[in-house]
C-alpha positions in Angstrom: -244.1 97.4 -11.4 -244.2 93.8 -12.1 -242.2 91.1 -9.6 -238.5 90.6 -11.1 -235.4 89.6 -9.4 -232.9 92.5 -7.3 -231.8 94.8 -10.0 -228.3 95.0 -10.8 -226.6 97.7 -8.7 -223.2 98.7 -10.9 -220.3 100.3 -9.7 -220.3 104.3 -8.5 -218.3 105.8 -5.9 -219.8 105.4 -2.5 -220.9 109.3 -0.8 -218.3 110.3 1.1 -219.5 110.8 5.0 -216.5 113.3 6.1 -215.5 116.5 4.5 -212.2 116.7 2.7 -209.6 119.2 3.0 -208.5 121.5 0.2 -205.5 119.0 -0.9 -208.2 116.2 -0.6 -210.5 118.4 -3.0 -208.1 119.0 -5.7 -206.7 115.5 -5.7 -209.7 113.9 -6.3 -211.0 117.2 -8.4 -208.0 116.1 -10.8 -208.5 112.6 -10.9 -212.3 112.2 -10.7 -214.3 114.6 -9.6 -217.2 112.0 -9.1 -215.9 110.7 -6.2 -216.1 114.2 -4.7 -219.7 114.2 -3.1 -220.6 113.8 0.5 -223.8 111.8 1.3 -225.5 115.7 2.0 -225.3 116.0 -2.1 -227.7 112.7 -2.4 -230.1 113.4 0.6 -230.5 117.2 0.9 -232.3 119.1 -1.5 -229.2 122.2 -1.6 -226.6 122.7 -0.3 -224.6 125.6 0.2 -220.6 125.6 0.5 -217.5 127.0 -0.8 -215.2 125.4 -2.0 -211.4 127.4 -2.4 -213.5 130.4 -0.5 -215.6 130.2 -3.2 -219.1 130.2 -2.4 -220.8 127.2 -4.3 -224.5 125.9 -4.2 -225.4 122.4 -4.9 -229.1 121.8 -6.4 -231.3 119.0 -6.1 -234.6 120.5 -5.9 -236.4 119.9 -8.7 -238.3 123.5 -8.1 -234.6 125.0 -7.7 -233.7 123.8 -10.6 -236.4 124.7 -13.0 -236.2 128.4 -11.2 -232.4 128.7 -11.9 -232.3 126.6 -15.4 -235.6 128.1 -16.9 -237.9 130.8 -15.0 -235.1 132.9 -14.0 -232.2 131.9 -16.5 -231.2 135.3 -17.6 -229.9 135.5 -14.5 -227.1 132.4 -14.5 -224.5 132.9 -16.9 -221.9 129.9 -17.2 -219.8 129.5 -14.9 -216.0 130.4 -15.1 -214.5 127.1 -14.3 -216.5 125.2 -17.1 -215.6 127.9 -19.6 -211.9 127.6 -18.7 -211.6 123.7 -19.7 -214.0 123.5 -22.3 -213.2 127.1 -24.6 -209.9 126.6 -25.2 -211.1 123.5 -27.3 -214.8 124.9 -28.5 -214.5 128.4 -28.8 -217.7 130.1 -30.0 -219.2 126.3 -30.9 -222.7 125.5 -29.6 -221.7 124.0 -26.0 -219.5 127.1 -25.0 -221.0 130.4 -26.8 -222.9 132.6 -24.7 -225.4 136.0 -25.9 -225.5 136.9 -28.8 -223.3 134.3 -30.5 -225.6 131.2 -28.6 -228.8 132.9 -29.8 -227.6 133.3 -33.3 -225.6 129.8 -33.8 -228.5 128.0 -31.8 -231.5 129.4 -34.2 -229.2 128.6 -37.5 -228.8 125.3 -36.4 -231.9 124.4 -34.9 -234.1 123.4 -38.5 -231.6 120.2 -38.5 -232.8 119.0 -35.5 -236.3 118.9 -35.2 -237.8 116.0 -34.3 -239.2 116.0 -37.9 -236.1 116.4 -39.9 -234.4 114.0 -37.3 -236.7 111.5 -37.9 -235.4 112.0 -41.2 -232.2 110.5 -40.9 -233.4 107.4 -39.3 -232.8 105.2 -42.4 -229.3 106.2 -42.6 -228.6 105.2 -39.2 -229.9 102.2 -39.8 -227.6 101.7 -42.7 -224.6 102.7 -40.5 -225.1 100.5 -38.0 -226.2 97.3 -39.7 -222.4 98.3 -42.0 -220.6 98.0 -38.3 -222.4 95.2 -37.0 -221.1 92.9 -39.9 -217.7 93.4 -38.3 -219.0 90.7 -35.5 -220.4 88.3 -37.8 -217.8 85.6 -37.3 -217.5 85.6 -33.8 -219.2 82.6 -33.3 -221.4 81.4 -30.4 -218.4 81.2 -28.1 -218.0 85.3 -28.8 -214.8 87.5 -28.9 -213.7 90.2 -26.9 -214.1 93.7 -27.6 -213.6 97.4 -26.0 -217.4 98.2 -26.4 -216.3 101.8 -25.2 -214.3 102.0 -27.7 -216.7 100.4 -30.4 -219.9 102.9 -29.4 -217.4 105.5 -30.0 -216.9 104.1 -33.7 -219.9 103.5 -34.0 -221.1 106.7 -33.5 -218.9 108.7 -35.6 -219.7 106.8 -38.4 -223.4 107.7 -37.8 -222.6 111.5 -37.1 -220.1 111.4 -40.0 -222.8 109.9 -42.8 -226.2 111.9 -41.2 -224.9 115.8 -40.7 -221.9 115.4 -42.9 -222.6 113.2 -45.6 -219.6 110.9 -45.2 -217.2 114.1 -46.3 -214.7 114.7 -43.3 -211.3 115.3 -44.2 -208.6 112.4 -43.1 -211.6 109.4 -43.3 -213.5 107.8 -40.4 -210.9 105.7 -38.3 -207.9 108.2 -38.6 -210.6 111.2 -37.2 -212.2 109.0 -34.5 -208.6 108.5 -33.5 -208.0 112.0 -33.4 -211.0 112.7 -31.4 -210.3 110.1 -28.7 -207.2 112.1 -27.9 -208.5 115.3 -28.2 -211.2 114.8 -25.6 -208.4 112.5 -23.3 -206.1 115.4 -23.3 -207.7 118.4 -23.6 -211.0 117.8 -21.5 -210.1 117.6 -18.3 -209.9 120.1 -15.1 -206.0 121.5 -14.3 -205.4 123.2 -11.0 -205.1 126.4 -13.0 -208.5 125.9 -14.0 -209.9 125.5 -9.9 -207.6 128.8 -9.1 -209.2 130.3 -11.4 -205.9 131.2 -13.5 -206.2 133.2 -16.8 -206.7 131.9 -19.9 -203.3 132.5 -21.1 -201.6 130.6 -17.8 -200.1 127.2 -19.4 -202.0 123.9 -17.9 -199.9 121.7 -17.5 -201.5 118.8 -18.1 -203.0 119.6 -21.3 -199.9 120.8 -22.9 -199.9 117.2 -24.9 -203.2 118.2 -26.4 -202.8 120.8 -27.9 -200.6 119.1 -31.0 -204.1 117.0 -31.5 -206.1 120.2 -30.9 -203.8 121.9 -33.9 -204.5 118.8 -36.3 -208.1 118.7 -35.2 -208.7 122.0 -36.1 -206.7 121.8 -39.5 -209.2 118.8 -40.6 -212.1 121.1 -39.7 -210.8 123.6 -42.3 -210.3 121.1 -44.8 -213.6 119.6 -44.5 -215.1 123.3 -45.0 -212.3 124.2 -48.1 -213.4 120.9 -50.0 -217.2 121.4 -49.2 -216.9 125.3 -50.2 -214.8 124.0 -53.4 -217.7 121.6 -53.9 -220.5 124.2 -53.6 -218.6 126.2 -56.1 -217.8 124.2 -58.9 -220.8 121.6 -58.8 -223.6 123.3 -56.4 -226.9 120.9 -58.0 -224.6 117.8 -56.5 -224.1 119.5 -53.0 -225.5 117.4 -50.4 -227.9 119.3 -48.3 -227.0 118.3 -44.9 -225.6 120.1 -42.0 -222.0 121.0 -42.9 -223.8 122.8 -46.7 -226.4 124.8 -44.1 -223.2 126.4 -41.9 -221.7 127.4 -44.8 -224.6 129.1 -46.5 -225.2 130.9 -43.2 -221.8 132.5 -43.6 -222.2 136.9 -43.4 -223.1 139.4 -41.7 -226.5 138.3 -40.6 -225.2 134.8 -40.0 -222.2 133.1 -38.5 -218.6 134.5 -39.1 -216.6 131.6 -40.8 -214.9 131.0 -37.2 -218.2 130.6 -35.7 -218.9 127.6 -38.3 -215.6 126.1 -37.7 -216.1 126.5 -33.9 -219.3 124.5 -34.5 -218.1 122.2 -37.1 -215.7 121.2 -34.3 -218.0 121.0 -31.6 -220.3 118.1 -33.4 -217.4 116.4 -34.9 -215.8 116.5 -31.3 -218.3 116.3 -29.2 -221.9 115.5 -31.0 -221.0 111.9 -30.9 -219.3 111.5 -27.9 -222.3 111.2 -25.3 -224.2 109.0 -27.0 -221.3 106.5 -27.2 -220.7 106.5 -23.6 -224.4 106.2 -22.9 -224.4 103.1 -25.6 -221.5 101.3 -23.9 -222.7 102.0 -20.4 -226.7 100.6 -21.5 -225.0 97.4 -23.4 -222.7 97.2 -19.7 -225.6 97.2 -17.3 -228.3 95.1 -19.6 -225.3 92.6 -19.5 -225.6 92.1 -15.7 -229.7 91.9 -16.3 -230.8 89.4 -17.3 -234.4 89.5 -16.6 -234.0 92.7 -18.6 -231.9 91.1 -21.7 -234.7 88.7 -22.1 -237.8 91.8 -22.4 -235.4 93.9 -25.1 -234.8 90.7 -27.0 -238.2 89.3 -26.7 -239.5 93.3 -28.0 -236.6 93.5 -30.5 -237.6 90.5 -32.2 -241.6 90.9 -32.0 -241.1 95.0 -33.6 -238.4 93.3 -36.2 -240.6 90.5 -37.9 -243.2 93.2 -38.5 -241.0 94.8 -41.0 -241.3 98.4 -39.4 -239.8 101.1 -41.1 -237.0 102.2 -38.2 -238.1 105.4 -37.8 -241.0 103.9 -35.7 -238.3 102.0 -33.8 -238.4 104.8 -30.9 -242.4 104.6 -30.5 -242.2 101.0 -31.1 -239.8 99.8 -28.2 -240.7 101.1 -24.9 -238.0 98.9 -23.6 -235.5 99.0 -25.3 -235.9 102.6 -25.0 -235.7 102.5 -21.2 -232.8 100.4 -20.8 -231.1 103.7 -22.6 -233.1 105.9 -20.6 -232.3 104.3 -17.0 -228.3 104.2 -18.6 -228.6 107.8 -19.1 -229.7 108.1 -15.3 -226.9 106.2 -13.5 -224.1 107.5 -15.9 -225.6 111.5 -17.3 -222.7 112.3 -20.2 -222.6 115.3 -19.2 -222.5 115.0 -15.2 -222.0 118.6 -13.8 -224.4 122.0 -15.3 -222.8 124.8 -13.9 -223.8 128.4 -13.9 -223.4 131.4 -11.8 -225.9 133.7 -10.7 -225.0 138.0 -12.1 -227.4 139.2 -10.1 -229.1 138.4 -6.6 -232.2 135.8 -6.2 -233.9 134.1 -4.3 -236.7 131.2 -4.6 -239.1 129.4 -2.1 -239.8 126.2 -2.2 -244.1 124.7 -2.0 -243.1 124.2 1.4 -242.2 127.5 2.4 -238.4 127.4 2.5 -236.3 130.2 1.1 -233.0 130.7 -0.1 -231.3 133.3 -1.2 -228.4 133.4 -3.9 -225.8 135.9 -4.0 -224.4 137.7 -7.2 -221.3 135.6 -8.3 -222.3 132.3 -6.4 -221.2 129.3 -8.4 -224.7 127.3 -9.1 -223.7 123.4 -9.4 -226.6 121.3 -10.9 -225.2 118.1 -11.0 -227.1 114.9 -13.1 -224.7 112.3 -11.3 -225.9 113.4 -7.7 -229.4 114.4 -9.0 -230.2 111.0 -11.2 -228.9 109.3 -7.8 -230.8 111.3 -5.0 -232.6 109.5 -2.2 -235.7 112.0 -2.3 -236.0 111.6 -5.7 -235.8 108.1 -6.6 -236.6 104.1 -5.7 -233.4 102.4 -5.3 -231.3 105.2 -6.8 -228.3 103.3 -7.6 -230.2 99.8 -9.2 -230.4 99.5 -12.8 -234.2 99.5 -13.1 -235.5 100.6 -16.9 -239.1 99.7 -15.9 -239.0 103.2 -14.3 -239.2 104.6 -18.0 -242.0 102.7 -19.3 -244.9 104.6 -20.4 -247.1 104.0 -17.4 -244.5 104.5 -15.2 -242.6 107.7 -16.4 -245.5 110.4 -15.1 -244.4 109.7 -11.8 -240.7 111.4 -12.8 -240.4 115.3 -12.6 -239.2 117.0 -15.4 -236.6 118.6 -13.3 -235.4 115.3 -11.5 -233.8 113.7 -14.8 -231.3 116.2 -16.9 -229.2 113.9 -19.1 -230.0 116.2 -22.1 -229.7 119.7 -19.6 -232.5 121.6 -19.3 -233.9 125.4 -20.4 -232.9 127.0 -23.2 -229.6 125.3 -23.6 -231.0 121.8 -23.8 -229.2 119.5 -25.6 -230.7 120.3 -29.5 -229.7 116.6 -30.3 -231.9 115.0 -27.9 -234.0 113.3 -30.6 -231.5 112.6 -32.7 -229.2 111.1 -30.2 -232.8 109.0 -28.4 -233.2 107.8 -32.1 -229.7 106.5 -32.8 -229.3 105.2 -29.4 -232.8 102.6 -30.3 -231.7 101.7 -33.5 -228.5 100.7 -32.6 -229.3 99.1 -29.7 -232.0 97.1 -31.3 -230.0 96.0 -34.4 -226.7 94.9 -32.1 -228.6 92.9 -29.3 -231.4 91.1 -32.3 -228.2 89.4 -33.4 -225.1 89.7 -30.4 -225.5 89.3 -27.2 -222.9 91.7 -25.4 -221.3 89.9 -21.9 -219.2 90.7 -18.9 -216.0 88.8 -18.8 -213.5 88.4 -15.9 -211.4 91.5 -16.8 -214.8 93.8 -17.1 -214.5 96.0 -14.1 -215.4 99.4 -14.8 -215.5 102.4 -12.6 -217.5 105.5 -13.7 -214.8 108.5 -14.3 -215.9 111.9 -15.3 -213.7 113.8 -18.0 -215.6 116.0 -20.3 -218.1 113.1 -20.5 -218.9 110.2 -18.0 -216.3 107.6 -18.9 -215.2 104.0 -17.9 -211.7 104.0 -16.3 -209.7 101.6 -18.7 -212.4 100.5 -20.9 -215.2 98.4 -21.0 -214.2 95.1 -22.2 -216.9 92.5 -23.4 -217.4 88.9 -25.0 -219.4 89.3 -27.9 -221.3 86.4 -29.5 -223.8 85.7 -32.2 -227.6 84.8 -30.2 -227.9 81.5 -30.9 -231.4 80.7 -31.7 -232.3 84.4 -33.5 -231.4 84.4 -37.1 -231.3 87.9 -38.6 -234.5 89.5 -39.6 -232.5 93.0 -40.4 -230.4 93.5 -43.2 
């Protein structure tokens, strides 16, 4: 790697060096759970525990992990815990099915998400985001301040709303977005029900405000399908042909029931954005602390710009750019816990000749946020450092060592998609804004259903002074 200054080392919770006790664990279980980990979880390459005389193992190995996630993933079904938060909001969608109702609602969908056909939505990002970035265009060289978490979030909807449903969700973009914030802020988050292992049909307390927004959420979903049904009926040559049109011709018997589409209308409109917007506001965060890292994006930005490339090229095209992403996604995963548990008993041995075995019921924890951060695994694990994902530097990365899209058969099917949107965005935003800290930016990493900054991420936003705009 080429000489550059110390890398910017942003905020985390520091490993814990003594254990806690079980009030300790579900205090900070219920506030943030990534502040939970002992130093063992970023040295050690498993560890096995229990936690409420549970028996739990932590995986860092890479081998472990492909063995669990992939050779042997018939074995590991989701674990109960993760099921209990998330299904109550999900249902059958994508993130939450499992058998049959996975296989059948992951092949139906998996034609819109091919790198091909998501290549094929590059121009309409591209159209979304230079549409929000005009909302900056008077800030002026001394800048204004803005929630960026809150902006990626926008932004993002607006994208997911255009590409997979053609602009057509019931209640409009900012009333929906809204409605989505809430939903995730209430509804996706751990209860003490949830680490006992309640039922189901036990009340959480502390999402009982949710489910109002869950009600309403779920009442757009139905509306979005009624008006597109109404639409395919009465005027089908005008349909659009996007995502939402595809669930709904895959209603039947050899399809999806009509609650499995809603289920997975809900999970995309909930969800689909979600990650990527964290991952946006926490890339945009750290380059702001980078300089020496700001000037390469900018400098790539502007040189792939003046060419005129079409943005689908974009991805190939900006090796830094797409790093900066890349190395966000490391240091804050979305999606910071996989867990599963293992129906039957295994075992594995590692090149170096130790075994482990894993009983039947053992909760299996595969955790990005301790993984992305390990000290076997990585230079300067907690230093923002995107040169790691440059091309000539990414074979030295196992594929098992960075999850921010999961792994196995239950990968993230947006990957692409999301990679694409992320480098498009990023490059229009920061060829004409450059995004800064201000004296009230002080995040702290907090993990909900996705990787969140406590209290927001406030920036000053102003127009780059010497770049005039080569996108329109």
């Amino acid at each position: 790697m080429d000489m550059r200054p110390e890398p910017f080392v942003p905020p985390a919770p520091v490993p814990r060096n003594r254990l806690l006790n079980p009030a300790e664990v579900i205090w900070i279980a219920l506030r943030n759970p990534l502040e939970l980990w002992g130093r063992a979880s970023y040295t050690l390459p498993w560890i096995e525990t229990k936690f409420f005389k549970e028996r739990t193992l932590i995986v860092n190995h890479p081998g472990l992990i492909r063995h669990i996630m992939v050779d042997n993933s018939a074995n590991y079904e989701m674990s109960e815990i993760r099921q209990l938060v998330l299904r109550p909001i999900l249902k059958d969608g994508l993130l939450t099915a499992e058998g049959e109702v996975w296989r059948r609602s992951r092949r139906a969908m998996a034609p819109v998400f091919t790198p091909r056909h998501s290549k094929g939505f590059a121009g309409q990002m591209l159209a979304e985001v230079l549409e929000f970035a005009r909302k900056y265009q008077d800030v002026g060289a001394g800048g204004k301040v803005f929630d960026i978490s809150v902006e990626m979030t926008d932004l993002t909807y607006a994208i997911l709303s255009e590409t997979l449903f053609s602009g057509e969700i019931a209640g409009g973009k900012d009333s929906v977005s809204e409605d989505v914030d809430q939903l995730l802020h209430r509804m996706g988050r751990i209860d003490p029900m949830d680490m006992m292992r309640a039922p189901p049909w036990v009340p959480r307390l502390t999402r009982i405000g949710g489910r109002r927004v869950l009600e309403k959420f779920r009442a757009i979903v139905a509306e979005t399908m009624a008006l597109r049904r109404e639409r395919m009926r009465k005027d089908p040559d005008t349909v659009p042909q996007d995502f939402l049109t595809l669930l709904l011709q895959l209603e039947g018997p050899e399809g999806l029931t009509r609650d499995e589409i809603e289920d997975n209308i809900l999970t995309f409109i909930g969800a689909g954005h979600e990650t990527t917007a964290r991952a946006l506001a926490w890339t945009l965060y750290c380059v702001g602390q980078s300089p020496y890292i700001r000037e390469r994006m900018e400098e790539e930005i502007d040189r792939v710009l003046v060419t005129g490339a079409e943005p689908v090229e974009w991805l190939d095209l900006m090796p830094w750019v797409r790093a900066a992403f890349e190395e966000a996604l490391r240091l804050y995963p979305p999606a910071p816990s996989l867990n599963r548990a293992a129906i039957a008993r295994d075992s594995w041995t590692s090149p170096e000749g130790e075994a482990i075995d894993i009983d039947a019921g053992v909760t299996v924890l595969v955790m990005p946020w301790t993984l992305h951060r390990h000290e076997l695994l990585w230079d300067k694990p907690r230093a923002f450092m995107p040169e790691r994902f440059l091309p000539e530097n990414r074979g030295s990365i196992n594929r098992f060592q960075y999850l921010p899209f999961g792994v196995g058969p239950r990968t993230c099917i947006g990957a692409t998609f999301a990679l694409q949107e992320a480098v498009i965005a990023l490059s229009v935003l920061m060829h004409r804004y450059r995004f800064d800290v201000t004296p009230k930016t002080k995040v702290w990493p907090v993990q909900k259903l996705t990787t969140q900054p406590r209290n927001g991420m406030p920036m000053r936003v102003s127009l780059r002074r010497s770049t005039s705009s080569l996108v329109n």
